[in-house]
N, C-alpha and C positions, 0 to 999 in steps of 0.2 A: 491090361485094361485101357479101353479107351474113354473119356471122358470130354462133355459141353460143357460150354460155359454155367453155371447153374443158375443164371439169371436168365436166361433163356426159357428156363423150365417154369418158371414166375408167368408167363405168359401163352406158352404153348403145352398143349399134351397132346400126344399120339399114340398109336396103336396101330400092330401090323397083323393082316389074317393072310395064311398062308394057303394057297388053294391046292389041291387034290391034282390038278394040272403040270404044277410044279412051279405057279405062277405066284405072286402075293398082293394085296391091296394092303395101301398104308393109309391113313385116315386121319387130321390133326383136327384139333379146333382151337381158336385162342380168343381173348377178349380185345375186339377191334378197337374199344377206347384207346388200347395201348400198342397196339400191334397193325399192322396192315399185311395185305398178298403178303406183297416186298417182303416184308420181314417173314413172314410164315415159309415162303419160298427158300430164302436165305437160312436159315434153319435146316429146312431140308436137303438143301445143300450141304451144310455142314456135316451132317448125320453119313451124307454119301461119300463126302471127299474123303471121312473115317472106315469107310469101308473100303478103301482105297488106299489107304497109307496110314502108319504110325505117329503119323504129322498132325500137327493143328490145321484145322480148317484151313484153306484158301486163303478166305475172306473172312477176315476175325470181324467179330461182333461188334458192334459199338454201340452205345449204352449213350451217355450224354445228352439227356431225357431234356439238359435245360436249354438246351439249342429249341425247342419249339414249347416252352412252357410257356403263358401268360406274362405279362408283366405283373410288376406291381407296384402302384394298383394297376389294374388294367387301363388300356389307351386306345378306345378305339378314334380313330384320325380318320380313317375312311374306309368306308362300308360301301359295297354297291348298293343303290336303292331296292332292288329286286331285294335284297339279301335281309334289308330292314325290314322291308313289308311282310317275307315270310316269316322269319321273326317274330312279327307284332301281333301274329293269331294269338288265340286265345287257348286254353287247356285242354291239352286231347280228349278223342272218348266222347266227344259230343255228340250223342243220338241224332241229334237234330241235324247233323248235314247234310245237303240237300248232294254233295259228291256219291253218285253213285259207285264210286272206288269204296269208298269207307261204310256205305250204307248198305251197300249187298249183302248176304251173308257167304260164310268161306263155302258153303257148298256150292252155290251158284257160282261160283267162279272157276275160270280153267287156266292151264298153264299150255303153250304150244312154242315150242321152237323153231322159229325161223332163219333158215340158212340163208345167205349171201353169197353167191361167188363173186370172182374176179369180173363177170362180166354183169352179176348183178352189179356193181359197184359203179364199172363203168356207164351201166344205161342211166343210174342216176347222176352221176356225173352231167349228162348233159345238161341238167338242170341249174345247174351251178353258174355264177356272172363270170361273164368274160376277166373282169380286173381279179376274181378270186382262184379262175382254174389253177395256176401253177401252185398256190397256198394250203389251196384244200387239201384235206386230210382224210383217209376213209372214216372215218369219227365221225368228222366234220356231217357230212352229206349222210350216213347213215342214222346220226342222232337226229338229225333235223327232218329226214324223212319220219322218223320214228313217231316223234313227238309230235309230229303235224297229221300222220294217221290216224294215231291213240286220240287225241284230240278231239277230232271229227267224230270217233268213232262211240264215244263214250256220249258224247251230245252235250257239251256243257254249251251253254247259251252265249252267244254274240258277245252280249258288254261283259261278260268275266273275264277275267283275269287267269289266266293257265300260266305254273312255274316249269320251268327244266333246273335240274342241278346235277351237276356231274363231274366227277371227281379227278384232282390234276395233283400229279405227283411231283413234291419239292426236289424231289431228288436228282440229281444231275443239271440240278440250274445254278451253280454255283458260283456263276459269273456276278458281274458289277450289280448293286441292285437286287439281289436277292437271295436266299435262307441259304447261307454254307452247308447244310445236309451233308457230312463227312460220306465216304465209300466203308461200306460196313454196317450204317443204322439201321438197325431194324427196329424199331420203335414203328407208331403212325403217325407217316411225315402227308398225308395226303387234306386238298383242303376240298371244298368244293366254290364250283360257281355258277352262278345263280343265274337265270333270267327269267324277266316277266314278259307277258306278251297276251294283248287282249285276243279273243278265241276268232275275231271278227278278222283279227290282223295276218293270225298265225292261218289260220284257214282260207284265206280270200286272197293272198297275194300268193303270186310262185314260190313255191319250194327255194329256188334260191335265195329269197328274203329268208326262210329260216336259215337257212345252211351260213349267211351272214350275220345274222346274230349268235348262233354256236361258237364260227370261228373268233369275232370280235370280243363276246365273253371269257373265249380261253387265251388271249392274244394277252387281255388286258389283266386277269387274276393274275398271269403266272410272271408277268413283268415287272412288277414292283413289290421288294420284300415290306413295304408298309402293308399295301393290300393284303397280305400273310398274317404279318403280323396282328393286321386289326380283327381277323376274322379269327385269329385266337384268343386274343381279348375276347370280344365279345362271346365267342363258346364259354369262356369260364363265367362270364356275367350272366350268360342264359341258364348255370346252372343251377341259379337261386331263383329259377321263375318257372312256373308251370312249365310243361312242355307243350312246345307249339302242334298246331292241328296240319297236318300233310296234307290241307284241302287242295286242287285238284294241280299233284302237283309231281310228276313224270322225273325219278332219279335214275342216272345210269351210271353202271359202274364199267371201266374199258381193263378185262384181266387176262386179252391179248397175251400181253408181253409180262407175264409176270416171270417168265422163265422156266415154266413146271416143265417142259417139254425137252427140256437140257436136263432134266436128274438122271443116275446115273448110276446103280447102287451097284452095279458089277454081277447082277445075275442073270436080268434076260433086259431085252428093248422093252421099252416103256409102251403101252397100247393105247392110253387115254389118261382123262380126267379130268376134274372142273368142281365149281360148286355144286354140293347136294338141290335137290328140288327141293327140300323142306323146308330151308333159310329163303325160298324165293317166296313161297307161300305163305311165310309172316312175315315178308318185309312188301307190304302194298304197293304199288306206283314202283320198284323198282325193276328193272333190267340189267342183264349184265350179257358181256361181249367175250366169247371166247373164242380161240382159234383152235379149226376144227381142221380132217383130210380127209379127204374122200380115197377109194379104192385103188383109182388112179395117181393118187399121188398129190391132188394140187388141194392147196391151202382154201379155204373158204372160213367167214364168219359166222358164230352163229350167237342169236340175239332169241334168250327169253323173252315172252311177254303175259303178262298175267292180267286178265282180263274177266268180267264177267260175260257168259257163253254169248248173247248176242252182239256184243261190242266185238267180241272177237274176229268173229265170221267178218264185220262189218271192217276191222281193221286189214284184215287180208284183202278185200278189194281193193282197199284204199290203195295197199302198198302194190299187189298188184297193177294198177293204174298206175302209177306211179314208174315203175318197172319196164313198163311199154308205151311209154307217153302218151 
């Protein structure tokens, strides 16, 4: 008998359907308060390296929940401002918003997948400042295209205020200055970071004014474990207060690299996978990034976007233009 950790099972469950082909699909889901990719990944991993050997996992679990618990009392010392201000909305649900993200109904709305190759990547590269080409990131330039199309494309008005937030993994920053995240956690070590940006600013200056704000937002969260710190203070303080309103306000998740693409279970190659469509369709304003291959062999990304139907069409020119200068 081979056996996991049983604390593992506290947070994830799965289920495998075996296909007529001789193929099978395995399928998890867990509770992301507690868990993240990483960890869901890592799990999976586990379950393969047992079908592989006699042996304990790999990569043993680590547990150690209070490496990223609150303090107490909580301390928050600094907060980005973007971070306060969304924060400071008022309780979800409110009919009255004038975000046509929140006010459409879910029929009116679509889901389309957009690919990026290598040489999409490149043409928007050019847009990018001279002092940032060596820095930038395909994140970088693809979030900030992203959100400056979605943007336009939805029509929110000149003097408002439009959010990005997007999610940056503790893990592997270990150095001076920020969260020790041991090798092994699979807890949710992920924070997010936040920026504001008037619609007037985000839409009227070059693309590489946003693609500068991106990199400078993720530059600055992932550098200092107070900034970590304070934004888990303040999660556990938000959890005594209504929940805030996601008014007009563009989340991306980047599950790249989360490693599914290395599993391994010892009966055929792997063919695909990724998140279901049905988690993108109750989660508004959100996008995620995953790595995709074509026929030929070469890597490309590809970026959900959930839109209501005329915003949509309207968002593909934009990124179109964009694409061809």
């Amino acid at each position: 008998m081979f056996s996991v950790p049983l604390y593992y099972f506290y947070i994830i469950s799965s289920m495998v359907t075996r296909l007529k082909c001789g193929g099978f699909v395995t399928g998890f889901y867990t509770c992301h308060n507690i868990a993240d990719g990483f960890g869901m990944i890592q799990f999976m991993k586990a379950i393969a390296d047992l079908a592989h050997t006699d042996k304990l996992p790999i990569v043993p679990p680590v547990w150690e929940r209070e490496i990223l618990m609150a303090r107490a009392p909580p301390c928050v010392t600094y907060l980005n401002p973007a971070i306060t201000s969304l924060l400071s909305n008022g309780p979800d649900g409110d009919d009255s918003s004038k975000d046509i993200m929140l006010s459409t109904p879910p029929e009116a709305m679509v889901t389309r997948v957009f690919f990026f190759s290598a040489t999409d990547i490149a043409s928007l590269r050019t847009h990018v400042p001279l002092h940032l080409a060596q820095s930038t990131t395909t994140f970088d330039v693809l979030t900030a295209a992203a959100w400056r199309c979605r943007t336009s494309a939805i029509g929110y008005q000149k003097g408002e205020r439009v959010y990005l937030a997007f999610t940056l993994n503790a893990r592997g920053r270990c150095g001076s200055g920020v969260l020790p995240v041991p090798r092994g956690y699979f807890g949710n070590a992920l924070f997010y970071a936040v920026i504001d940006c008037a619609v007037d600013e985000l839409c009227g200056k070059p693309l590489g004014h946003a693609v500068e704000l991106v990199h400078n937002a993720k530059i600055g969260m992932a550098s200092e474990e107070e900034h970590m710190r304070s934004m888990v203070d303040a999660m556990a303080v938000q959890r005594e207060l209504p929940p805030v309103v996601l008014e007009r306000t563009y989340i991306v998740s980047d599950t790249r690299y989360l490693g599914e693409d290395e599993l391994d279970f010892g009966w055929a190659e792997r063919v695909g996978g990724g998140i279901p469509l049905p988690m993108l369709a109750g989660s508004i304003g959100v996008s995620e990034y995953t790595k995709c291959k074509n026929s030929d062999g070469d890597y490309s990304t590809a970026m959900r976007m959930h839109l209501p139907r005329p915003a949509m069409d309207y968002f593909a020119k934009e990124m179109d233009m964009l694409l061809n200068n």
